[in-house]
Phi, psi and omega in degrees: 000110161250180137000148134238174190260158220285309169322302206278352192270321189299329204276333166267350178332129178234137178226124166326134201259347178200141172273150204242150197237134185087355198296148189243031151337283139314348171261333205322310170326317207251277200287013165285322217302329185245035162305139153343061175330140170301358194243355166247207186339144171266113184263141159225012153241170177216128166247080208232100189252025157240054199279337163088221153279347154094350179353283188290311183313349182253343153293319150347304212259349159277342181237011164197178238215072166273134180297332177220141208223133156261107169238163175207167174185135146337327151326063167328307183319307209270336137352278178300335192296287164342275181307338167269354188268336164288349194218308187240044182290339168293341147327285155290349146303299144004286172277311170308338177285308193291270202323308162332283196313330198291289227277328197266015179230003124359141134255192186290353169279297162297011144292316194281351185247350193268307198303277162353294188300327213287318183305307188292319179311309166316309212268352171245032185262092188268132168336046183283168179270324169286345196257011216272337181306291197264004132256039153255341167274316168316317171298295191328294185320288204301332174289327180269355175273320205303157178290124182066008198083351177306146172234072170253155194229155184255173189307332147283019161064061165263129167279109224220053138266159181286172160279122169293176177240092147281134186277316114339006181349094172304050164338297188248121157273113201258323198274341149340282205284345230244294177329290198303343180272353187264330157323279190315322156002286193302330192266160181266095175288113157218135180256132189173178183277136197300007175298328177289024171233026178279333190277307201296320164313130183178177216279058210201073205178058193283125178240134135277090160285073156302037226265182186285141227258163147288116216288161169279332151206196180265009194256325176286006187298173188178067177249355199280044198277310178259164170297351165237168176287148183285045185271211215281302183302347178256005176276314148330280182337315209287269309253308193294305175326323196280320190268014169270306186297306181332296180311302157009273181128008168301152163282124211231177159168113182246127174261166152195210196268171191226127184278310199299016160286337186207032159211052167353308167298314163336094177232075203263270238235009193245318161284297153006283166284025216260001170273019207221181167306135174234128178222158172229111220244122201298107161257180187235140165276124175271337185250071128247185169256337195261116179312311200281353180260350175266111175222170189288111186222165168275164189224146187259171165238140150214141199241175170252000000 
């Protein structure tokens, strides 16, 4: 795994195709440093099997040359969204393109009726090899219209956000998707729980663990990416999970939530993790509704 040269990262630059609530953007700094250095152990693979919008996976892939790339996620949707920008991007362009054109010379009543029908199509559209091409250009539209970028779902894994107010949407990024479908060539896209990514792991291997982050309170909670919830016993699991590819010899790196922002006693992931690197790293909270409430808060990294 190396480098790319300064030319090729501009000519390549990759940005998430879709916003992600938790998008690790604002972290990329803090989480380069432990990307592999050339000079230690040689990793050639990449892992990230919680992958999201993908933030750090897309810098990964303009800028540095792991030979085999693994991503997954529980997302059915956002699963397929990958996989048709991977296998049929012209397509999807295509429809994103109608759709752009349809939607952005609306006004606003008519945004509302257009955004509505395309949402109940989606949500009553079932996930097929015929349908998967036109419900990724749906998903793609409702993440870029929708209010803040959210993707929740209610207890019948329906999608039941409003529409947001953008004057501009960007729908179709074409050279965006175009970069991305030719990245993606390499990689293996699987939908599933990040456990199935244990065949793919071993001591060759940099993982990334992304999970829905553990709310801060309860008004912050905010897990609803699928109909079920992230808790505390599934915060466990990942720790076992982290410390079996860790014993691997895999290279690990896990983000959350830091509890000491608003429980000093809070020693949830301080215990959890205590065999491993713990850093507190500045982030800004983005999922309030209360403007006075997005403030400068830590976020943890832990490494092996």
């Amino acid at each position: 795994m190396s480098n790319r040269s300064a030319k090729e990262t501009a000519e390549n630059s990759l940005k998430p195709f879709v916003k992600w609530v938790g998008g690790k953007s604002q972290l990329i700094t803090e989480l380069e440093k432990a990307i592999p250095a050339k000079n230690e152990k040689t990793y050639t693979k990449y892992c990230e099997p919680m992958v999201g919008g993908g933030a750090l996976f897309f810098k990964i892939l303009s800028e540095y040359d792991f030979k085999d790339l693994y991503i997954s996620d529980i997302n059915p949707e956002l699963v397929n969204a990958y996989r048709v920008v991977q296998r049929n991007a012209g397509d999807l362009i295509q429809k994103l393109h109608e759709l752009q054109t349809r939607f952005l010379p609306m006004d606003e009543k008519s945004r509302k009726f257009c955004y509505y029908a395309i949402r109940d199509k989606f949500n009553s559209t079932s996930l097929t090899k015929a349908t998967a091409t036109e419900k990724a250009a749906h998903f793609i539209f409702l993440n870029k219209t929708c209010f803040n970028g959210i993707y929740r779902v209610n207890r019948k894994g329906q999608f039941n956000v409003p529409m947001g107010a953008y004057a501009k949407p960007a729908i179709c990024d074409e050279e965006n998707l175009r970069n991305i479908n030719k990245a993606l060539q390499r990689a293996e896209i699987v939908c599933g729980d990040y456990s199935l990514s244990r065949k793919f792991i071993d001591d060759n291997t940099f993982v990334y663990l992304d999970p829905p982050y553990r709310p801060l309170s309860e008004t912050s909670c905010f897990t609803s990416y699928n109909a079920e919830n992230f808790d505390d016993n599934e915060q466990l699991r990942l720790s076992k999970f982290f410390k079996k590819i860790s014993d691997s010899g895999a290279k690990v790196i896990l983000s959350n939530s830091d509890p000491k922002n608003t429980d000093p006693e809070d020693s949830f992931f301080d215990e959890m993790y205590k065999s491993y690197k713990i850093e507190r790293v500045s982030a800004t909270r983005m999922i309030n509704s209360k403007a006075d409430k997005r403030g400068r808060i830590t976020e943890l990294l832990i490494s092996n």
